[in-house]
PALO-319951 format. One record per residue (C-alpha): residue number from 1; x negated, z, y negated. Coordinates in Angstrom, 2 decimals, decimal comma. Example, Ala and Ser with C-alpha at 12.3 -4.5 7.8 and 13.67 -1.06 7.14 Angstrom:
NODE     k         X         Z         Y
NODE     1    -12,30      7,80      4,50
NODE     2    -13,67      7,14      1,06
// end
This chain:
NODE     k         X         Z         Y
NODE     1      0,00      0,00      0,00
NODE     2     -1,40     -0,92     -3,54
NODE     3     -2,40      1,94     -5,86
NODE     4     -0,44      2,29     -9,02
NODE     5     -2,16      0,76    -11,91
NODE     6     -3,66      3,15    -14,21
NODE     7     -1,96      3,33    -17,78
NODE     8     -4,58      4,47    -20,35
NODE     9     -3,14      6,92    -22,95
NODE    10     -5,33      6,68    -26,45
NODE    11     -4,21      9,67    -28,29
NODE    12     -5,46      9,72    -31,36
NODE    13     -5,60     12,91    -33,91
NODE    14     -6,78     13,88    -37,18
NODE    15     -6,93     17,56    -38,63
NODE    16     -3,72     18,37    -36,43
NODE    17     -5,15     21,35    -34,39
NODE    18     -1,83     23,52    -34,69
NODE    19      0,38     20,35    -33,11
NODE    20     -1,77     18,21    -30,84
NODE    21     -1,04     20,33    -27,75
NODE    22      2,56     19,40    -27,01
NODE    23      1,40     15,84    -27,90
NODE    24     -1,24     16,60    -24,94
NODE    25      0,98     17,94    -22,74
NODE    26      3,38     15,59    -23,01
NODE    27      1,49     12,65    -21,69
NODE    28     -0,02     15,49    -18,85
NODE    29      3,49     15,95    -17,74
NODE    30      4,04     12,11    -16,94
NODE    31      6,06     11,22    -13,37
NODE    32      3,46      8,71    -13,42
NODE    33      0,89      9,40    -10,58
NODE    34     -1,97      6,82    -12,21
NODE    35     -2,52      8,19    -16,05
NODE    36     -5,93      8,29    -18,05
NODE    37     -5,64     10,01    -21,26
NODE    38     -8,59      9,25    -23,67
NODE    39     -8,47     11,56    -26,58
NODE    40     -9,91     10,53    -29,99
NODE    41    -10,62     13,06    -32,60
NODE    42    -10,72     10,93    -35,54
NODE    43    -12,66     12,65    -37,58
NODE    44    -11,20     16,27    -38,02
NODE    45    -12,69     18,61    -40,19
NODE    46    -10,09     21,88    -38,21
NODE    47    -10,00     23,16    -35,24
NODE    48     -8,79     19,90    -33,30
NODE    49    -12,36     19,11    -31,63
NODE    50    -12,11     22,69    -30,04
NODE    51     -8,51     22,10    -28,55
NODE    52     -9,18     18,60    -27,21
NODE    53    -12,79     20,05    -25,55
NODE    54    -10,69     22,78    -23,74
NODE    55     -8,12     20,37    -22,56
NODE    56    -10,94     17,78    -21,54
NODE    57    -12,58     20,79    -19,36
NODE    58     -9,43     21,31    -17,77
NODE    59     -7,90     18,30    -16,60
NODE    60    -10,34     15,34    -15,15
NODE    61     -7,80     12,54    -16,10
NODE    62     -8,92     12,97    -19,47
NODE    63    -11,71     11,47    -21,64
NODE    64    -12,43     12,70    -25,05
NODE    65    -14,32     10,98    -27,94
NODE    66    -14,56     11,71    -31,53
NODE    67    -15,12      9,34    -34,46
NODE    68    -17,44     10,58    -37,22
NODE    69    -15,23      9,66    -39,67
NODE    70    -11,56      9,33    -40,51
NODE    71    -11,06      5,69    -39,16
NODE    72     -7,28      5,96    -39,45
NODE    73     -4,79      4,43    -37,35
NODE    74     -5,51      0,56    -37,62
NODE    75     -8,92      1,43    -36,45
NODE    76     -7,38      3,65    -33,52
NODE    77     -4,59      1,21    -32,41
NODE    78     -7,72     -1,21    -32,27
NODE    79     -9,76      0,75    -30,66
NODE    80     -7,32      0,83    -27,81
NODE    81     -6,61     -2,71    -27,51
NODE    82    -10,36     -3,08    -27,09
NODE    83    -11,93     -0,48    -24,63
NODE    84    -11,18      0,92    -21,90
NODE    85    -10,21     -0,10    -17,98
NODE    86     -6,76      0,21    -17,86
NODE    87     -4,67     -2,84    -17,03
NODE    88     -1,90     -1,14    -19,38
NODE    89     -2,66      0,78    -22,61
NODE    90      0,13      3,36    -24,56
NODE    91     -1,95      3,72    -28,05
NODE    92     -0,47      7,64    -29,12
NODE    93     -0,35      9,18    -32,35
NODE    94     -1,04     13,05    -31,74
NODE    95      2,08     13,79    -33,48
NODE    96      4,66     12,00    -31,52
NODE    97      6,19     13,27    -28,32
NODE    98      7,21     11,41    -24,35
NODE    99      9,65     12,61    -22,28
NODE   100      8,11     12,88    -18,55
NODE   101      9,54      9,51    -16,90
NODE   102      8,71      8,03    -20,16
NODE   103      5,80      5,77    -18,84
NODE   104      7,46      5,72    -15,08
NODE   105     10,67      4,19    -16,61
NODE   106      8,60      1,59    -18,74
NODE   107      6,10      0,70    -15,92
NODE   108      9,40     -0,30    -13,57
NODE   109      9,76     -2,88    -16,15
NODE   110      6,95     -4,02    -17,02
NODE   111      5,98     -4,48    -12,91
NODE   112      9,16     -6,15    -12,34
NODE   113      8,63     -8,66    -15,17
NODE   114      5,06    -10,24    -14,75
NODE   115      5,73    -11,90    -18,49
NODE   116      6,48     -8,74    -20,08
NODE   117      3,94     -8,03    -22,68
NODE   118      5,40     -4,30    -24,05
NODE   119      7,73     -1,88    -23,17
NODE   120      8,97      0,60    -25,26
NODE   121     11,94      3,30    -25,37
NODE   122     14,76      4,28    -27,32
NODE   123     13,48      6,65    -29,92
NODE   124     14,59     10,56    -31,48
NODE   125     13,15     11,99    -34,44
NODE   126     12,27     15,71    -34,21
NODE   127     10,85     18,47    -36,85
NODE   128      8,05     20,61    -37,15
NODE   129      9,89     23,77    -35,40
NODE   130     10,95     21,00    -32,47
NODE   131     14,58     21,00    -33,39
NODE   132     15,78     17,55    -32,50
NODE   133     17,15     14,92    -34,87
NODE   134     19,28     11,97    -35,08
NODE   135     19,06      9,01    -32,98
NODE   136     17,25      6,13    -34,01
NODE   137     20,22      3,41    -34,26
NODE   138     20,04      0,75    -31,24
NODE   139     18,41     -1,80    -34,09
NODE   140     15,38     -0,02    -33,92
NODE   141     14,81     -1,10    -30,50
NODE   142     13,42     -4,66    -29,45
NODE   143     14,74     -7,02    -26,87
NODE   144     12,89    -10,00    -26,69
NODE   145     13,38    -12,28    -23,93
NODE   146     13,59    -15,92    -24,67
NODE   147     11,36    -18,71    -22,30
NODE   148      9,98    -20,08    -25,69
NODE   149      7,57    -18,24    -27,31
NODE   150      7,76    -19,43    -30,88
NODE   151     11,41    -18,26    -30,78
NODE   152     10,36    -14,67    -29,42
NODE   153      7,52    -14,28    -32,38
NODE   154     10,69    -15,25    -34,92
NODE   155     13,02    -13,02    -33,58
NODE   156     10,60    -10,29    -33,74
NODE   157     10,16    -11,30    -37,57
NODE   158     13,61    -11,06    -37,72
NODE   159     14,75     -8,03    -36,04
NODE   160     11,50     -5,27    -35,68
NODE   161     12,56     -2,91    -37,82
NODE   162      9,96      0,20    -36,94
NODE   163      9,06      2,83    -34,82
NODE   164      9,90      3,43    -31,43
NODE   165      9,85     -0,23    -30,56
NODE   166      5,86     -0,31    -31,98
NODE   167      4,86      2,60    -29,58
NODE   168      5,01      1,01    -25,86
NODE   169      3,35      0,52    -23,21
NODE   170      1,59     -2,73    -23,81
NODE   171      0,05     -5,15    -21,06
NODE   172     -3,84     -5,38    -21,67
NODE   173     -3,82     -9,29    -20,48
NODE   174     -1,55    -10,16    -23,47
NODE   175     -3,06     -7,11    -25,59
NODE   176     -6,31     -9,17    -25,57
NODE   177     -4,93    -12,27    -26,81
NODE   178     -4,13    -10,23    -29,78
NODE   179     -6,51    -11,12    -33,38
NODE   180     -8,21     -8,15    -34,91
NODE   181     -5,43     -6,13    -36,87
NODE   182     -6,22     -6,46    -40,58
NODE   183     -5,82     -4,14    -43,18
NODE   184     -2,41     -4,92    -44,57
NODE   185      0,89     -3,76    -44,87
NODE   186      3,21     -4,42    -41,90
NODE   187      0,38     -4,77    -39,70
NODE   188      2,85     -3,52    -37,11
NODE   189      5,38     -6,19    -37,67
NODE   190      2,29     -8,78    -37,32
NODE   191      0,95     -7,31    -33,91
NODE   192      4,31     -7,63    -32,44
NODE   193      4,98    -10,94    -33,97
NODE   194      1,34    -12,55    -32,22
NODE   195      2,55    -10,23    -29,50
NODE   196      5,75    -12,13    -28,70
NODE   197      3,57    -15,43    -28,03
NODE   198      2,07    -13,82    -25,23
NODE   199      5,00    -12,61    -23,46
NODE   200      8,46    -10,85    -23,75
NODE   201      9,39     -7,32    -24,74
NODE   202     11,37     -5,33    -23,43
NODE   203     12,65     -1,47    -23,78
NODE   204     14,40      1,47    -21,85
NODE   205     18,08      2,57    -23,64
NODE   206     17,11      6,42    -22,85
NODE   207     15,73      8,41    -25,39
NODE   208     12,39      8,90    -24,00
NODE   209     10,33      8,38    -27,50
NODE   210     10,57     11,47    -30,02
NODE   211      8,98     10,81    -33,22
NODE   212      8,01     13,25    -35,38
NODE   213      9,88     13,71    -38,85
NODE   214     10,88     10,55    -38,90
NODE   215      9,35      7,17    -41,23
NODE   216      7,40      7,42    -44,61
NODE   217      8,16      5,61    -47,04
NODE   218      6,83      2,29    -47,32
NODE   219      5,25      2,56    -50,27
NODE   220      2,99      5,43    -48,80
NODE   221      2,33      2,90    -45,26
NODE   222      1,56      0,44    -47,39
NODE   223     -1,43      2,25    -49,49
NODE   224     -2,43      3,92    -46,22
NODE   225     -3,19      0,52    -44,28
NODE   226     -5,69     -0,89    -46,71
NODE   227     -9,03     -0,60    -46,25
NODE   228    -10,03      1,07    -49,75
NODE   229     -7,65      3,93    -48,81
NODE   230     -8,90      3,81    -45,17
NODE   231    -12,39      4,57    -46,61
NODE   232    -11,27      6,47    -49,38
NODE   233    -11,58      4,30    -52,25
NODE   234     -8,61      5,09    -54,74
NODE   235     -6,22      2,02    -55,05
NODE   236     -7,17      2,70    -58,84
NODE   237    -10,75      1,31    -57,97
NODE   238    -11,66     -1,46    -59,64
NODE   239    -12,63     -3,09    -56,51
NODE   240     -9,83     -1,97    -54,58
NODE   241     -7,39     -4,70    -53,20
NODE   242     -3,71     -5,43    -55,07
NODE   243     -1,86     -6,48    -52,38
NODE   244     -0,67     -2,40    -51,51
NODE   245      1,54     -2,89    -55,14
NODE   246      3,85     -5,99    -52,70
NODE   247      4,45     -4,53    -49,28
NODE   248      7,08     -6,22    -48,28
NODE   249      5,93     -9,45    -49,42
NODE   250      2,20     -8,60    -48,05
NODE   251      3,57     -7,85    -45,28
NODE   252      5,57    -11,24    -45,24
NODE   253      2,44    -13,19    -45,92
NODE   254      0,40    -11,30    -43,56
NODE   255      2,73    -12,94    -40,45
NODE   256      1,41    -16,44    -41,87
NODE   257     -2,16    -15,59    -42,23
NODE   258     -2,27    -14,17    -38,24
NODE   259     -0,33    -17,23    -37,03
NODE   260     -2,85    -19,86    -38,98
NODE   261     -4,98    -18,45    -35,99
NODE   262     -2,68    -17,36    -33,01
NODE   263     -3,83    -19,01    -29,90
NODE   264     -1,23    -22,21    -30,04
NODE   265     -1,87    -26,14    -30,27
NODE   266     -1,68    -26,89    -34,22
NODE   267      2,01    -27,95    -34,62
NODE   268      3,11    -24,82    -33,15
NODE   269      1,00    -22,62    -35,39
NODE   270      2,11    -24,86    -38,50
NODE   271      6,02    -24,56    -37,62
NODE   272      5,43    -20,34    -36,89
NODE   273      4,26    -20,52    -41,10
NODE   274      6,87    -22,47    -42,39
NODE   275      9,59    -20,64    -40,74
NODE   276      8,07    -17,15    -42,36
NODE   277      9,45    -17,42    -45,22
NODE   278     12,83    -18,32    -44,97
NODE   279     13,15    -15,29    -42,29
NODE   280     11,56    -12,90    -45,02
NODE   281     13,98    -13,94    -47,41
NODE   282     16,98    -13,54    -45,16
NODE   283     16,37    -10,03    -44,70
NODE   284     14,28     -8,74    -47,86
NODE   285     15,15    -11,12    -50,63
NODE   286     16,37     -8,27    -53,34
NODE   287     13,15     -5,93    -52,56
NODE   288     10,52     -9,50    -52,41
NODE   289     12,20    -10,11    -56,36
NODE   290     11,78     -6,01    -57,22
NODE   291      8,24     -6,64    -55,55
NODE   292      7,50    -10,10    -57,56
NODE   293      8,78     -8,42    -60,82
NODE   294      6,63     -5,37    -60,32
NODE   295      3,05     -7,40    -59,87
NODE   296      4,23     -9,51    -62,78
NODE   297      4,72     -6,14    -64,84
NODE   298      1,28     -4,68    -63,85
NODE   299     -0,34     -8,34    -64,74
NODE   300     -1,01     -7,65    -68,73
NODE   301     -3,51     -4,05    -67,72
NODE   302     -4,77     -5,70    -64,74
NODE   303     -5,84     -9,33    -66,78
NODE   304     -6,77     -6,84    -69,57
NODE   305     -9,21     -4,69    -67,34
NODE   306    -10,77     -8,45    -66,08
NODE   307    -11,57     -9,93    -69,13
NODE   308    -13,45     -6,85    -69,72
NODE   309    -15,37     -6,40    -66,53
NODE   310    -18,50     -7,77    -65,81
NODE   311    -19,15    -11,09    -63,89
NODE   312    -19,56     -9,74    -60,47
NODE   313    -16,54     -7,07    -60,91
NODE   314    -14,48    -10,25    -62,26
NODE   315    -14,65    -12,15    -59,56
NODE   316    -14,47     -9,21    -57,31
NODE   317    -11,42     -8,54    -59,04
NODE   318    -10,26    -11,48    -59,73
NODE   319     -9,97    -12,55    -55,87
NODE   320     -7,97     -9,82    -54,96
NODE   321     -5,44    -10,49    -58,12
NODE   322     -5,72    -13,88    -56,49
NODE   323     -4,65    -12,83    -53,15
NODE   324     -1,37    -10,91    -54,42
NODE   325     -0,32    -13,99    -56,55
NODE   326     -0,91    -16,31    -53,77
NODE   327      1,49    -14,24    -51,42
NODE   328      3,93    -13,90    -53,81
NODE   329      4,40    -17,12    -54,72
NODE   330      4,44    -18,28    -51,18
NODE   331      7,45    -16,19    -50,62
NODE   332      8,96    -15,58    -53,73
NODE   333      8,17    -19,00    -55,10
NODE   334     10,90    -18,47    -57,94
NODE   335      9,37    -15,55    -59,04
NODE   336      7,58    -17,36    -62,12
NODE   337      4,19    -16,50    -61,57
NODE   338      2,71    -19,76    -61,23
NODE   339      1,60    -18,92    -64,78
NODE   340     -0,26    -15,88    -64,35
NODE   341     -2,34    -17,78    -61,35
NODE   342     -3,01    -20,06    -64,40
NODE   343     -4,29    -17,59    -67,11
NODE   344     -5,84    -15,51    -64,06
NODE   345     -8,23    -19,10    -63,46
NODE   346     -8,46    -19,05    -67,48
NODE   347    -10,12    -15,59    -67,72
NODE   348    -12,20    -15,99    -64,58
NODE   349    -13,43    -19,12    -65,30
NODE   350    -12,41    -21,14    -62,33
NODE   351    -10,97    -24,33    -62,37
NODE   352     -6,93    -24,72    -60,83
NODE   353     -4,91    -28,23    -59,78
NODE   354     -2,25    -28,34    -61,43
NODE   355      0,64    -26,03    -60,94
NODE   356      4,88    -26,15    -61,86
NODE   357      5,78    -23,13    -63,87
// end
């Protein structure tokens, strides 16, 4: 009889020494016979290295390793697409919880569906003190099962919504497929959009995920995946990126940057980017305007600031202006801010084709 494949559990925690434990246990109390759980202290500066050593001494299904630094959770999520020997990875915050048959119910999937590229559960949100929460509504789960797989990457684009359906059990044969997660907002809804190429996804209707306090709000994800914050550059920072101040439209733009290099012939990578936008729009079109309007208001300090920095800072600068504009007029295109790319190539000296106000 075959042995069960081994799921690889990367839990990864920062400064949460008070809270990791049930985290810890959670994942130790799995029906699952075949579980590795590789803990990552990412960083800490509390007591969390101490409680993940004593668990590590106790229980030989675990690994532990600790980052120097505070890599964050792109880095983490990452990290577990990349290493280990696991033909299945579950990448785990250290604040969320499983229920026991939580990987058991998943992996029943997932073995009876050779395509299947992630499964995930229905989802709870639960406090600090561990009283239990509301339901996550039914949209927040993901059922993706079409033959074709440009239609499963759109209907992720159109229906992921958030957590529970991000935190799954993913296979590592379509895992590895995957492009390097960059440092933008929504870099969830991209993984899972590139993810749908390689194969369905699926989810269990029990509540089996419980999620800690619930979302943040996406202005706060949105500062938290860029790099500058990742390595603690303010978003004030001259040099820091501009794309945090559009999140929905970054992260709108972000789908068509991954698919310009998804692993599809040409055609099928060109229609993926022209059916972003429209599918954007659909759902977002109020907040992309409210997002447009916003960058156009912060234009006059931010031009200001680059006429006065010096060359180097300019065109530092200057790029990463660049880089907002060109994602918002790529999906807000009404948004009147063909100008500002205009004035922008005025004041850093480059030279622009033409462009309709």
């Amino acid at each position: 009889m075959a042995a069960d494949p081994i799921v690889d559990v990367n839990l990864f925690v920062h400064d949460s020494a008070t809270m990791v434990a049930a985290a810890i246990e959670s994942v130790l109390a799995q029906t699952w016979p075949a579980i590795r759980l590789t803990l990552i202290d990412d960083g800490s500066t509390d007591a969390t290295a101490e409680v993940l050593a004593g668990y590590a001494a106790r229980d030989s299904r675990i690994r532990l390793m600790r980052n120097r630094g505070n890599g964050g959770a792109i880095a983490n999520f990452q990290r577990a697409f990349w290493y280990g020997d696991g033909d299945f990875v579950l990448p785990k915050s250290g604040d969320d919880l499983i229920a026991p048959e939580f990987v058991e119910r998943a992996m029943a999937i997932l073995l009876s569906e050779p395509d299947c590229a992630m499964c995930h559960a229905a989802g709870l949100i639960f406090y600090d003190d561990y009283r239990p929460g509301e339901a996550y509504p039914p949209a927040h789960r993901l059922d993706i099962g079409d033959a074709d797989p440009l239609t499963r990457a759109r209907a992720v684009m159109a229906r992921y919504t958030s957590a529970p359906a991000f935190w799954g059990i993913y296979r590592r044969e379509a895992a590895s497929r995957l492009a390097p997660i960059a440092y933008r907002a929504g870099w969830d809804h991209v993984v899972l959009a590139e993810l749908a190429l390689y194969g369905t996804i699926r989810h269990v209707p029990e509540l089996l995920y419980w999620r800690r306090d619930g979302g943040k709000p996406i202005d706060r994800l949105a500062r938290a995946a860029t790099l500058a914050a990742t390595r603690g550059v303010g978003l004030g920072d001259a040099l820091a990126e501009q794309r945090w101040r559009t999140p929905l439209i970054t992260t709108a733009f972000a789908h068509i940057e991954n698919f310009a290099t998804a692993r599809l012939p040409f055609a099928d990578r060109l229609a993926l980017i022209d059916s972003v936008p429209g599918i954007f729009r659909a759902r977002w079109l109020p907040a992309l305007r409210r997002e447009a309007q916003l960058l156009a208001d912060a234009l006059p300090a931010l031009f200001a600031s680059l006429a006065a920095a010096p060359p180097l800072l300019r065109c530092v600068l200057g790029g990463e202006i660049a880089a907002a504009l060109r994602a918002a007029r790529a999906i807000v295109p009404e948004s009147g801010l063909a100008l500002a790319a205009l004035e922008l190539a005025a004041i850093t000296g480059e030279e622009m084709p033409h462009v309709a106000a």
